[in-house]
N, C-alpha and C positions, 0 to 999 in steps of 0.2 A: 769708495768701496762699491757704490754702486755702477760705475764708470764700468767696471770687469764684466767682458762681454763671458765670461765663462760662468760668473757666476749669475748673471742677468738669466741665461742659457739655463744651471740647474735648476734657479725659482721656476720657471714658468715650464718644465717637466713636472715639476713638482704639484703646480697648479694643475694642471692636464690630468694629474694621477689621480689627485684630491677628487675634480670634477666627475672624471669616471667612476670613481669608486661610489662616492656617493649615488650617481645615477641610477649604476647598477644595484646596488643595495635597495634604493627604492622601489624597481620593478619587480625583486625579489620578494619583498614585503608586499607587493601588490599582489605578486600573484597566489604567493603564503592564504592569504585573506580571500582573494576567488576559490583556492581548493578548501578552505575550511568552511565557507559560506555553501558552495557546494557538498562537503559531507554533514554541513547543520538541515539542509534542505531535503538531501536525500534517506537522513534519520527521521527526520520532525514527524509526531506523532497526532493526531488529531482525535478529538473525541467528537462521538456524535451519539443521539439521545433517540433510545427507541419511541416510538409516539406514546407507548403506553407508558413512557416516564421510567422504564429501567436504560442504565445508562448499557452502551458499546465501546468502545475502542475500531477505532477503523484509521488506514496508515495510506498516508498519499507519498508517493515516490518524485512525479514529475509532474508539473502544473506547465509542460509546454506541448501539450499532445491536444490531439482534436478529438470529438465526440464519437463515443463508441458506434457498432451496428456490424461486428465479424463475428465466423463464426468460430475464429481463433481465440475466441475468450475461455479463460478456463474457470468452472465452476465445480472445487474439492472441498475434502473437510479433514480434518485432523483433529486432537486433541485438543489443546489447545494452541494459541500464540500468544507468544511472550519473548521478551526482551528481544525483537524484532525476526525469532523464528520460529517457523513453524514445530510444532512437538506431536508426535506419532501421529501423521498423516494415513489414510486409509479408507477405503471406503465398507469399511464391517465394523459397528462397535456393541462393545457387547455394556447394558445396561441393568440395572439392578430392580428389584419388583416396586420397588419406590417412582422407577424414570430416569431418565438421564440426557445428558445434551452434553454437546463437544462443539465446534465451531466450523463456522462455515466460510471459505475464503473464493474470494473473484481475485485473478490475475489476468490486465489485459496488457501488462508490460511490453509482451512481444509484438502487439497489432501494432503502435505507435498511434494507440487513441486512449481516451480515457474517458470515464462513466459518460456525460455529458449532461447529469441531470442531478436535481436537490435531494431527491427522494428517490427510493427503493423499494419493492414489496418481495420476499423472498414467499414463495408460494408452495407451502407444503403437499405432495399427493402423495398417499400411499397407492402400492401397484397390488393387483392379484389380477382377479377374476374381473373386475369390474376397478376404474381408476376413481380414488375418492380424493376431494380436496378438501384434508384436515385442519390447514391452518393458513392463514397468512399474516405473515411477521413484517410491518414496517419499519422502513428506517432511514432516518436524513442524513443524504451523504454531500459530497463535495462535489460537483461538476468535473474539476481538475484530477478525481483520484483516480488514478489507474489499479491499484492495488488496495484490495480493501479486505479486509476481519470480519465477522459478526461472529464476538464473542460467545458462545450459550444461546444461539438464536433461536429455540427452540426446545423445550424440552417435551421427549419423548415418551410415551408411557406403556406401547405395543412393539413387541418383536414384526417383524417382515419389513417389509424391501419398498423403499420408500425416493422417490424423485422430487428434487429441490431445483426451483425454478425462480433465477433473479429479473424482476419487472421492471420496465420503467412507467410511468405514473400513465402513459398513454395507453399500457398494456403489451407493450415492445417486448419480448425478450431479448434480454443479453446473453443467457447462460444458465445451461443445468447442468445435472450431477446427480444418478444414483447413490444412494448408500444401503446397505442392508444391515438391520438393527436385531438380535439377538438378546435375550433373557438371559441373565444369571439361572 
């Protein structure tokens, strides 16, 4: 039986088929696992701890970018973020006789660099007549984040028009951001 050069002929298409398919199949599962390791990477969420011991959330996108210093950085604020977006973005919030605080976000996505340092000082100035520095909020970040939150960084307890300035620990700016703050 095995003598039959026709059938010697369909075994070994048949083996050829088997080999490819298998092949194939495995590069497909390989590459299944590089785009889901890539959309775990580009979700993953990190938490980071204000020095005064209230926690943040802060979200790094890409860990293959070099250390910041453009002045394409953007520094905004919004409501909050949550479940990986931003929620009522703006630079006017109106707050209540109590105080209020909303969040403050860095995106240096588009320079193709990232923070390049452990630590952060967000530097409160209120603006008028005379510029005063109300506060400074630290906070430990990730060298690798390009994209970062600081959830409640601050809370507010005067109306007027106030400039938010992100530090690096040498005193470098990365990036500010007006917002003007309103009374109930």
């Amino acid at each position: 039986m095995l003598n039959n050069p026709k059938l010697k002929f369909l075994i070994a298409l048949m083996v050829i088929f088997a080999v490819g398919y298998v092949c194939s199949s495995d590069k497909d599962d390989k590459k299944d696992d590089k785009k889901e390791d890539t959309k775990k990477e580009d979700t993953k969420k990190e938490d980071t701890k204000k020095e005064d011991t209230k926690t943040d959330d802060q979200r790094k996108t890409d860990d293959s970018r070099k250390e910041s210093g453009s002045s394409d950085v953007k520094l905004y604020f919004c409501e909050e973020y949550t479940g990986g977006k931003e929620i009522g973005k703006s630079d006017e919030f109106l707050i209540g006789r109590n105080g209020g605080y909303f969040t403050c976000m860095i995106d240096m996505r588009g320079t193709g660099k990232t923070i390049g340092v452990g630590k952060l000082e967000l530097r409160i100035t209120k603006l008028g007549g005379s510029e005063k520095i109300i506060a400074t909020e630290k906070f430990d970040v990730q060298p690798d984040w390009d994209y970062i939150f600081f959830d409640k960084f601050h809370t507010f307890y005067d109306a007027g028009d106030y400039k938010v300035t992100a530090l690096k620990p040498d005193g470098t700016p990365v990036a500010s951001g007006e917002v003007k703050i309103s009374m109930k």
